[in-house]
N, C-alpha and C positions, 0 to 999 in steps of 0.2 A: 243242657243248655244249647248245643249246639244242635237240636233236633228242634227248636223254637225259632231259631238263625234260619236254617234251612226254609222252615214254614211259612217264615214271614218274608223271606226274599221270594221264596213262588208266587205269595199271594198280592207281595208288589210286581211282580212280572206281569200277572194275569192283568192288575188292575188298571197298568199302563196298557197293555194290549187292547184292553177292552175303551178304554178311553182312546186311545187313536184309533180305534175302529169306527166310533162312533162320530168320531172328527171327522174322519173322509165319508163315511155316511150323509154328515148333513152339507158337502158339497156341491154344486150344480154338476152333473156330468155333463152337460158342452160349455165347451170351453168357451162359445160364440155368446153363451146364456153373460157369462161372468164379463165380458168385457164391454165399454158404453158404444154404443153403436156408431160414434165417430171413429174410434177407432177399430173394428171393426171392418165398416166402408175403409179405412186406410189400406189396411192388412190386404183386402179383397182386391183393392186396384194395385200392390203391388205385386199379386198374384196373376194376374191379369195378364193371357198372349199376347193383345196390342196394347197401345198407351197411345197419347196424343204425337206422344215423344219419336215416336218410330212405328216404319209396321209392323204387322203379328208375325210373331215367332214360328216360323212352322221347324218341324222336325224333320228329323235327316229321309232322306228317300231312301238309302241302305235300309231296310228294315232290319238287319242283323245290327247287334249292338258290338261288331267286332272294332277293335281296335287297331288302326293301322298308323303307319308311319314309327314304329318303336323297334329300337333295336337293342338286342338282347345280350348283353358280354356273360359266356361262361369261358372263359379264358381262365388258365390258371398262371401259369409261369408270365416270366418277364419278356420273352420268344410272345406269347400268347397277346398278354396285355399290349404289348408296340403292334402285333397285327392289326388287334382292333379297333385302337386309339387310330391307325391311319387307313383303315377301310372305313370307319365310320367318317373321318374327318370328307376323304375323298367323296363317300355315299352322299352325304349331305343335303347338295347342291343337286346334286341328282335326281330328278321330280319321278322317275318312274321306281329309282330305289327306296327315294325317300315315300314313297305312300305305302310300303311294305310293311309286313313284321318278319323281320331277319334276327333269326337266331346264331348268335359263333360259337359255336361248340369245340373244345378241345380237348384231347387225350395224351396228358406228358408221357415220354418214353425215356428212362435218363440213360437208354443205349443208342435209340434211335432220333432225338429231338422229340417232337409234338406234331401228333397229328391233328389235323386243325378242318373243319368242317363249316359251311354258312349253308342254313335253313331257313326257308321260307314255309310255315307250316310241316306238313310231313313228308317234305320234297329238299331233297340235295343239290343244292346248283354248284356248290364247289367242293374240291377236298384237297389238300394236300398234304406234304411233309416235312414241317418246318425244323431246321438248326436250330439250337439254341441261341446260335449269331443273332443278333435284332434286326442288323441292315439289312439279312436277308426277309425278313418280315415285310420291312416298307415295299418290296418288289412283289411280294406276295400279294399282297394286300391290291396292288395296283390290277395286276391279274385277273385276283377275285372280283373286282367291282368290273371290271370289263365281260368278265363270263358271267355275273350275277346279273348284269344289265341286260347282255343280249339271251340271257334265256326267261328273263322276267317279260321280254317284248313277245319272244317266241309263245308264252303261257297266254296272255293278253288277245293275241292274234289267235289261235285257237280259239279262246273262250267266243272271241265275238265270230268267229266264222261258223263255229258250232253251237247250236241252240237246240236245245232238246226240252222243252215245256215238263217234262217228266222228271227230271233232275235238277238238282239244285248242283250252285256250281261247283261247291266241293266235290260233287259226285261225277261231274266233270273230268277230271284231271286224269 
């Protein structure tokens, strides 16, 4: 009995399968076929780079689809977390940190504090060696956005004094 059970749940399997095949079979494949051509034209002018409404949309001039102005917390300890909570807050405001992507990287030591690190791609502009004390973080921190800034200017000023048609600017550096 249970070899008729078996038999007959395969052959309702098949027969479902076979019936939604034949269901998407008799579909339109464009999607543009199925919809009335009012809307349609809708879809198409919301699609659309100009509108009446504003001008055409152009695209960024960066060709690279890099992402800047983000900054990254790998911070672990509480020493860690106050660094970056007040280099970010200080960064902020700051138009040549702020178009960055800064990474804080940090390595607890629970003999020596944390070592604590800020990157800008695969470049170190700061490092030190932080207490577990907090206060001394906020001074850190101040520090680091003063040396993060003046060598972000110094990067900057290169890249535009130096131009080599042969390199792209990562290969710059």
């Amino acid at each position: 009995m249970s070899s008729i059970n078996r038999l007959s749940i395969g052959f309702l399997t098949i027969a479902v399968w076979i019936m939604s095949f034949t269901a998407l079979a008799n579909e339109p494949a464009d999607p543009a076929e199925a919809m009335p051509a009012n809307e349609q034209e809708a879809i198409d002018a919301i699609n659309q780079l100009s509108s009446p409404d504003g001008p055409e949309v152009r695209g960024s001039t960066n060709a690279g689809s890099e992402l800047t102005g983000v900054m990254v917390d790998r911070t672990i300890t509480m020493a860690g977390k106050t660094f970056y909570r007040a280099f970010s807050q200080r960064a902020m405001d700051n138009l040549i940190i702020g178009n960055a992507t800064i990474t804080i990287n940090e390595r607890p030591d629970a003999r020596w504090g944390s070592q604590i690190w800020v990157m800008e791609g695969n470049r170190m502009y700061f490092r030190t060696q932080l207490s577990p004390r907090i206060n001394e973080a906020d001074r850190a921190a101040g520090e680091a956005v003063q040396t993060v800034e003046e060598a972000l200017l110094r990067q900057q000023l290169a890249a535009a004094l130096t131009s080599d048609k042969d390199l792209g600017k990562e290969e710059l550096r």
